[in-house]
Structures are given as structure tokens and as C-alpha cells.
N, C-alpha and C positions, 0 to 999 in steps of 0.2 A: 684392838685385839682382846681378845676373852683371857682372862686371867690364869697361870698353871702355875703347876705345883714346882717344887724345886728340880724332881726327878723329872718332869720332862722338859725342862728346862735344857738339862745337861742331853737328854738324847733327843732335842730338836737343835741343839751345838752341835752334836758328834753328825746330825744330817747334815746340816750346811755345811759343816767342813766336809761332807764327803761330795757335797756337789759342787760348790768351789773349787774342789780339786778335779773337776772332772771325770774324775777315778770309777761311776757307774756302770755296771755290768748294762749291755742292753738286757730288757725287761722282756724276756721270751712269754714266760707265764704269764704278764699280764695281760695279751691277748685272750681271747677270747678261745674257748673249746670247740665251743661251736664254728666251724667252716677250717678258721683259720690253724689252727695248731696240724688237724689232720693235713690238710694243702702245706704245708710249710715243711713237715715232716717228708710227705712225697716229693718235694721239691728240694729235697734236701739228697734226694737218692740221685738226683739226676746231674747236680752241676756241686761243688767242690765250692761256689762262691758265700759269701757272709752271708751266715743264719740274720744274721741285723736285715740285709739287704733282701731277703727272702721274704721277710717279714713284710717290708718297705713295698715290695712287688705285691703282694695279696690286697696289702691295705689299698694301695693305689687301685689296684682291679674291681675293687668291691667298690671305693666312693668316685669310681667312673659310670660303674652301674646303676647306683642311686641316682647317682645326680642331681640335680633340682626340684626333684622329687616329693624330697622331704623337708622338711626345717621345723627349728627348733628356738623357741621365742626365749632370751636369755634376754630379762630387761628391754631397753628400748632396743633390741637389734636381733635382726630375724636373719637365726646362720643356719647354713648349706653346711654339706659334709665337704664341700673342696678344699684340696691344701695344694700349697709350694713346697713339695717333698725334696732335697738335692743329696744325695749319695757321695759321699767325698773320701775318697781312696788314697792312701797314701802309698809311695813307689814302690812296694813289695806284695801290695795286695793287689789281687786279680779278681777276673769277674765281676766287673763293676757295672758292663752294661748289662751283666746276666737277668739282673730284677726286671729293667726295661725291657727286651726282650720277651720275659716271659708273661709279662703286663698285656705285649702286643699280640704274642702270639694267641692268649685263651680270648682276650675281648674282640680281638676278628672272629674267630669262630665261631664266638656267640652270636656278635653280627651276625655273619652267613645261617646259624643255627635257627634264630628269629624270623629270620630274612624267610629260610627256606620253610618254616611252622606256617608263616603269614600265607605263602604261594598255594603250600598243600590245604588250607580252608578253602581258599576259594576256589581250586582247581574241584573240589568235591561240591563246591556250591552252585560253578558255574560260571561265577562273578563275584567281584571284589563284594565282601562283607564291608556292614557298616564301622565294624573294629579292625580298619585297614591301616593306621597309624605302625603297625611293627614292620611296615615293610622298609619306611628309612631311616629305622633304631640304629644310630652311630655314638660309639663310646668312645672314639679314638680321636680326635682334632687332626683336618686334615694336614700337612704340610706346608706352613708356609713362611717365605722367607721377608714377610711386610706386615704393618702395622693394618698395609691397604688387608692384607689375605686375610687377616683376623677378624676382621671388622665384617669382612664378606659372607664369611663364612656364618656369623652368629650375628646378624642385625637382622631385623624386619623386614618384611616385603614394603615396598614403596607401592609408589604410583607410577606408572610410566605412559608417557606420549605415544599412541599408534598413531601412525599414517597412513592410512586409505587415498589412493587415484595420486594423481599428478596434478601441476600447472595449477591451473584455474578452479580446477573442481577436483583439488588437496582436497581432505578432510581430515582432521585432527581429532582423536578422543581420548580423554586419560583410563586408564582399564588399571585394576588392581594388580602389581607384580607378581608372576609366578614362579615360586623360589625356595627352595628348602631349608628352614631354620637351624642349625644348629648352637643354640645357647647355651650348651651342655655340656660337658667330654674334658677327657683326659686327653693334654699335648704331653707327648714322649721326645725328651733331648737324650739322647744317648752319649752326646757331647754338649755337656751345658755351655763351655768354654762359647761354642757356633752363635747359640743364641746371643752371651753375654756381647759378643762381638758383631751381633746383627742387629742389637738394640740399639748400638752404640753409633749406627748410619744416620745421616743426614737427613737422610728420605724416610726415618723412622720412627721422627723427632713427634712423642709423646709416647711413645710407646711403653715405658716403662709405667706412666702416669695411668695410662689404661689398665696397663695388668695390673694395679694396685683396685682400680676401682672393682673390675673384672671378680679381684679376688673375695672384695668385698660384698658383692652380691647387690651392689648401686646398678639401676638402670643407667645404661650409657646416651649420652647423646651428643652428635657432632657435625656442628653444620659447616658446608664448603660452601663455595661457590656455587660450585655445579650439584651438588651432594648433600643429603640430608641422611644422616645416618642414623638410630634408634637402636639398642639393643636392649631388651627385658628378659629380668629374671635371670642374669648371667651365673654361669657356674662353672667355671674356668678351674679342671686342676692341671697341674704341671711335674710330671715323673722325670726327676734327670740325674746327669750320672759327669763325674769331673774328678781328676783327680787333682790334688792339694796342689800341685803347682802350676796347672793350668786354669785354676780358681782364681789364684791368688794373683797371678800377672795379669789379671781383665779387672782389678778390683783396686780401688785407692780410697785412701783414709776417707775421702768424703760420704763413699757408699757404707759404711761403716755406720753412719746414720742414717740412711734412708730408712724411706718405708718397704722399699722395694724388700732388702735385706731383710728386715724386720718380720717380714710375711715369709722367713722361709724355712722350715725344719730342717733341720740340718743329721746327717747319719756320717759320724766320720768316724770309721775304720780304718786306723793306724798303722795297723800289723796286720798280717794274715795268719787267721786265727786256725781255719781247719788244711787238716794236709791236703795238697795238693792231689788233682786224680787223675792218671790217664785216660783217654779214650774209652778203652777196654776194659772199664776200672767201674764207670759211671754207667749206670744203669738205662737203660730204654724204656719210653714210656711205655707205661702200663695200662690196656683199652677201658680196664674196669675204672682204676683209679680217675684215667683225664675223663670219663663220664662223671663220674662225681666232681668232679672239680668243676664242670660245665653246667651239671646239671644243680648242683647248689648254687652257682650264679645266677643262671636263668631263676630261680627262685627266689636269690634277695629279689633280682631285677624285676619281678611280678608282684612281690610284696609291696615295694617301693612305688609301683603303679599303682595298686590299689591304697596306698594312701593316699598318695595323688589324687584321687579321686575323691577322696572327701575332703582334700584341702586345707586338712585343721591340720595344727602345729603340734608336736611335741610339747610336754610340759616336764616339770624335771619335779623328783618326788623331794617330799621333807625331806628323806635321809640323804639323798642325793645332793643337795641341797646346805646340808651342813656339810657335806664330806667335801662338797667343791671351797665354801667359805673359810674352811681347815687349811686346804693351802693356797688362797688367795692372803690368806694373813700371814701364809707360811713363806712366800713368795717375799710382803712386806717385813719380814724379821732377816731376810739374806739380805736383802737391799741395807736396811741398817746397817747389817754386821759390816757390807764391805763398805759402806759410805764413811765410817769410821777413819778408815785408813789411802780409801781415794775416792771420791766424790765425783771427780768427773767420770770417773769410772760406774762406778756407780750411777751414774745420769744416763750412761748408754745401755746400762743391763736394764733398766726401768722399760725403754724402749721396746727391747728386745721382751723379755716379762711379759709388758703387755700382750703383746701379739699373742706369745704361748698361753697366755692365760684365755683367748677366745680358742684357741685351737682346742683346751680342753671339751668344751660344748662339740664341735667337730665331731672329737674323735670318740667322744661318750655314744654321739648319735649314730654311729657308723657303726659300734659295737651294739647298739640296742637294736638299731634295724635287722642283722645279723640273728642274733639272739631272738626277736619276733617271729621272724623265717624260719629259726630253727623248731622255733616252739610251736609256728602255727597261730599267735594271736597277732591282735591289729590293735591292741591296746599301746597308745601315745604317751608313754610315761619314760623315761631317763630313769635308770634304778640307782640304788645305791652302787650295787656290782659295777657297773655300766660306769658311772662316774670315778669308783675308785681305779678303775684300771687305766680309764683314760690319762687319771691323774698323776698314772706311774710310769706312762708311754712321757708323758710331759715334763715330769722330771728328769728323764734322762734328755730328753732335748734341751732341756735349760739346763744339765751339765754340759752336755758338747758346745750349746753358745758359748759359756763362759768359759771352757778351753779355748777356745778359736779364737776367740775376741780377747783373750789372753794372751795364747802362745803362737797364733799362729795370724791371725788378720792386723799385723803390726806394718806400718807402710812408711811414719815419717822414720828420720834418720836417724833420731833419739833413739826411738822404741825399736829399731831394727837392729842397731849397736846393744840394745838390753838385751835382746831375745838371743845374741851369739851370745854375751857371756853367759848367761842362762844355759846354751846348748853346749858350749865347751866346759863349763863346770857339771853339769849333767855324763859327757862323756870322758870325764875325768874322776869319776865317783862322788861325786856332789860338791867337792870343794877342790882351793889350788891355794898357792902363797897366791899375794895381793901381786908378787914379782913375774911370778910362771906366770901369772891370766893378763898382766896388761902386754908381756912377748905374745903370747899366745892373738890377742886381739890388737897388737903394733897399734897400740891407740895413745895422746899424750895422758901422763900422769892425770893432769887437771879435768879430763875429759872422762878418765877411767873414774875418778872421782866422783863426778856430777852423777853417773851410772850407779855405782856402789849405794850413795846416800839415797838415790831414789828407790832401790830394794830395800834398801831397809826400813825406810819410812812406809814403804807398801807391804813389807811382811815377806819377800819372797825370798832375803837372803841377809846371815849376819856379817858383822867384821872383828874379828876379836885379834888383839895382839894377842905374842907368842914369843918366848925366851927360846932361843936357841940354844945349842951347849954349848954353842961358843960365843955366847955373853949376848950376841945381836937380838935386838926386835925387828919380828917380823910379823905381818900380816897375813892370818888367815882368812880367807873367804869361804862361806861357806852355804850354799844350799839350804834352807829349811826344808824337811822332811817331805811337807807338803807341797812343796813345788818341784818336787823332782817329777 
């Protein structure tokens, strides 16, 4: 790491404690002007649910658009704009399938919108044009409840066996399969919960191992018996919506390491943040506005063609360049700080880190493509802008990992007995006598013990005696500031 001064020393401490604490405002501003702030705004008139989640619904819409389209050469590894987006609602916030929904409803349209551009050429020409590809433009992954439907859906045409006459004079010929590709698209869980629990099938057994490969942009390959399966160029994103305790009950300490986990951005909205709106309260679409909303998709989605077409990659500028290296080093000074105090702990944020640190390249590329559209050029550079905002969308996702994987993805018996005293000292004003908190969690002395010293040795709460007036020592527990 490049050497600083003393003062920023002290205000790159005052960040890691703020993202340690999870405590990050979602980063509205750091999106992008162009497309996304106006659509987020209009979409803010219409449904009452989290500006986060509004946000979550544009980005998903736009890198279902792109799709595979584009990439961007980051060292040895050639990344796609797709992500594993998941929405996590806690019991007083609403609106959580709101994003998904409105994900589904503009990218059909556009569908149908493409669909019907494609019909009226040729119906003027007579006959299908030699640029008849837009007629089965699909952003949306069909439905399916198997490893088999995924695989169907986005693998290669094969070979298949035709059979000519009967008996004696059969004739057999292999002919090239005629079959519609999809390697592309955005699948929508409105209930993530369905899937966690359809991966989880006998009949579905690798299926998580795929959507990792999937995610990664690895050609797939899988042979059966009967079956030779192929898929190129995959580009698999995933829009879904759970709330916190139906996440949590499909989920055990072992997935906590995966990869799976690992690949997933995480949006968790706690509280519900804006009031609440009736019916009659919320606005009707507006014909001008959802044309601009379509008509700016249809636009990245033509930009993103015509890169396609020349096939070359993204390159990321000098400035860009320092500005990512800035918090790839800033990434390895949180790992420090917390390895200090827990190490295993710090072994699982590494994991997690990782992952957010390719989704910066992602999500730089999704805001550049965006920004070329707006602008009109086809110039392949990643800017500085581009990069820094991506890098502030990623910051707030590596504060919600490390809340979650903190306070809320705890599974053995240990850490699930930490996290109530944690939440009865929280609902008690941060602290209790050592006497009220072990009634309060009917746990033995010895045991409430083991708990205490382990907070303290990790920073999240102290023990100090206390003279009473009437002569007695007593045990204070108490909260540190930062983990309330």
C-alpha cells in the first residue's frame, strides 16, 4: 500500500469505522445522471417502496439490456455487466417485490417494442430483412423450476437424429438442431425464499455450482448419458426480493462460505424509510415520462449492439485505474483492522471483499455504457467518474455484508445466544446489570460468561464493575457505541 500522511490516516479510520458499523446511507448520488436518477425519480411518484430498491430495479433493467454484449478485460478475466442482486426487507418494510415487478414490466415491453420495430421493416420490405435477429430479443429468463429448464433454455443447438420411411428402408441423418439461444437475461425471484428451496431438490443437484459458473462468464459444459449440453458466453443476472426471515431460515452457517453467497449484493432495508401511500395518493403513469423510460432503454440496448459488433473490450483509463487501486488497498486496511480483533472473521470478509471487488468493474461498466448512450460516443474507456461511483455503489454493499454477516447471518448456538444479548442490551438502551441480562436470557452464569468475554475481546461490548450505595459490586454491561 502507497504510503499517507498522518491526516488521512485518521479520516481513512473514521471510514472503516463507518463501514464496519454498517451505519452507510444508500449512495442515491452516486448513480449516474444520465438515464438513471430521472427513471428513479419518476418511479418514485408511482409506489411508496425504498428509493434503495428503485434504484436496485433500474440497475437490473439496464444490465439485462446489455447483456453479453459488452465486457471489460480487468487483468486475466473478461467481465459482463451481470450481477446477483437480492433485496432483503425487514418486517415493517413493504414494497419489496415493487423493484422486481417494475424490472418485468418495462423489459416486456421493450421486448414486445423490438419485437414489433423488427415486424413493421419487414412488413414495408415485404420480407424478412437480412438484420432479423431483433425479433427474439429476450431480457427476461424464462421460468423455471430445474437445473434441466436453465440449461434448456441457454445451451446450444446440438445435433439431432431424423428418421425417414420405416422397417427396412429407415433412414437415419443427423441435421443441425433448430432452437433458440438464450445465454443472456435477467431471471426475476419475487420470492428468493422459492428458489433457495428449489436449489435445495435432489433432482437439482449442481445447480448452485452452475449459477456460480453462470455468474462467472465460464463457458459451461455437461455431459449425460443421453445429453451433451454446451453453453457460451453465459450471462446470467438474477433480480430477487426476501424478506430477512425468510432468508435466514433457508440459510445455515455452511453457506456463509460459499461461493454461491459470495456472488451476491446484498440491499437490506431495515425500517421503512418513506411514508407509507394510499391508492389514491400514488400517482398514474405518465405517457410522456414511461416513453422516455423505454425509449432510453431501447438506446443503451442499440448502443450495447453496436459494440457488439466490433467485439473489442473496454479498457479502463489511468485515472480510473488509480481510483479503483485507492480502494483495493482500502479494502486490504478493513481486513487488517478487523483481523486484529477476530481473524476468523476476518477470513470470511476476505471472501466476501473479493467478490465486491470484481463487481466494481460490473458496475463501472454498466454506468459507462449508460453515459456513451447518453453522450452519443462508442469510445471503450471506463472513466475516472465511472469508476469512482461504481466504487461508492460498493461500498455500501460491503457495509450491508458486514452487518449481515455480523448481526444477522449467525446460525450456530454460540453466536445466536451473542446476537440476543446484543438485541436485549440494544432494546434496553445499550446497557443492563450483568444480573438483569443473564434473567433476561435464563442462561447459566458460566455460559453468560463465555458470551461477555467474547464481546469484549471482539470490541462489541465492555464489563466494568460498579459500587452500589449500598456497599454491593455490581456488573455493568454495556454496549459500545458502535455496535448499537
Amino acid at each position: 500500500m502507497t504510503s499517507i500522511t498522518q491526516e488521512e490516516k485518521l479520516v481513512q479510520a473514521r471510514v472503516i469505522e463507518a463501514r464496519l458499523n454498517g451505519k452507510l446511507v444508500f449512495p442515491e448520488k452516486s448513480f449516474p445522471e444520465e438515464f438513471f436518477q430521472p427513471v428513479v425519480e419518476y418511479f418514485s411518484t408511482m409506489t411508496d417502496a425504498p428509493i434503495s430498491f428503485l434504484h436496485c430495479s433500474v440497475f437490473m433493467m439496464v444490465s439485462g439490456v446489455i447483456g453479453n454484449r459488452v465486457f471489460v478485460q480487468a487483468g486475466s478475466q473478461k467481465l459482463k455487466v451481470n450481477l446477483y442482486l437480492l433485496m432483503l426487507a425487514g418486517s415493517t418494510v413493504g414494497r419489496k417485490t415493487t423493484g422486481i415487478n417494475l424490472a418485468k414490466k418495462y423489459l416486456r415491453l421493450l421486448e414486445n417494442r423490438i419485437k414489433a420495430a423488427s415486424e413493421a421493416r419487414n412488413a414495408e420490405f415485404f420480407a424478412p430483412t437480412q438484420d432479423n435477429g431483433d425479433e427474439q430479443v429476450k431480457f427476461i429468463m424464462p421460468d423455471s423450476g430445474s437445473l434441466e429448464g436453465l440449461i434448456e433454455t441457454m445451451r446450444e443447438p446440438g445435433v439431432i437424429t431424423v428418421t425417414q420411411r420405416d422397417g427396412k428402408d429407415k433412414i437415419q441423418t443427423q441435421e443441425p438442431e433448430q432452437k433458440t439461444i438464450m445465454n443472456s437475461g435477467l431471471a426475476l425471484y419475487s420470492e428468493f425464499a422459492a428458489l433457495l428451496d428449489m436449489v435445495d431438490k435432489e433432482y437439482n443437484k449442481g445447480y448452485k455450482t452452475a449459477l456460480i459458473d453462470f455468474y462467472d462468464g465460464n463457458d459451461y459444459e455437461r455431459q449425460l448419458k443421453k445429453e451433451h449440453s454446451v453453453i457460451k458466453n453465459p450471462c446470467l443476472s438474477m433480480f430477487a426480493a426476501s424478506t430477512m426471515t425468510q432468508f435466514k431460515q433457508r440459510i445455515k452457517e455452511d453457506d456463509k462460505h460459499s461461493g454461491f453467497l459470495q456472488r451476491i449484493a446484498f440491499v437490506h432495508e431495515t425500517e421503512q424509510q418513506r411514508a407509507l401511500q394510499s391508492l389514491i395518493q400514488i400517482s398514474t403513469p405518465n405517457s410522456q415520462h414511461e416513453e422516455s423510460v423505454l425509449s432510453g432503454l431501447e438506446k443503451i440496448y442499440q448502443m450495447a449492439r453496436f459494440i457488439q459488433a466490433g467485439n473489442e473490450p473496454f479498457s479502463i483509463s489511468y485515472e480510473a485505474r488509480e481510483t479503483y487501486q485507492s480502494e483495493f488497498d482500502f479494502d486490504a486496511a478493513i481486513i487488517a483492522h478487523v483481523s486484529k480483533t477476530d481473524k476468523d472473521f476476518a477470513g470470511i470478509l476476505q471472501g466476501y471483499f473479493g467478490r465486491l471487488d470484481v463487481m466494481r468493474f460490473k458496475v463501472a461498466l454498466v454506468f459507462q455504457v449508460v453515459k456513451n448512450t447518453h453522450a452519443g460516443t462508442s469510445e471503450l474507456v471506463i472513466s475516472k467518474e465511472s469508476m469512482k461511483q461504481a466504487c461508492d455503489v460498493i461500498a455500501y454493499f460491503q457495509g450491508n455484508v458486514i452487518r449481515l454477516l455480523r448481526d444477522e447471518f449467525r446460525f450456530t448456538p454460540f453466536e445466536q445466544k451473542t446476537k440476543r444479548v446484543t438485541d436485549i442490551l440494544t432494546k434496553n438502551g445499550g446497557q443492563l446489570t450483568k444480573r438483569d441480562l443473564s434473567r433476561a436470557m435464563h442462561l447459566p452464569v458460566k455460559e453468560l460468561d463465555e458470551i461477555l468475554e467474547a464481546g469484549k475481546l471482539s470490541g462489541v461490548l465492555t464489563c466494568e464493575d460498579q459500587i452500589t450505595p449500598a456497599g454491593k459490586v455490581m456488573v455493568k454491561v454495556e454496549l459500545r457505541e458502535n455496535s448499537r
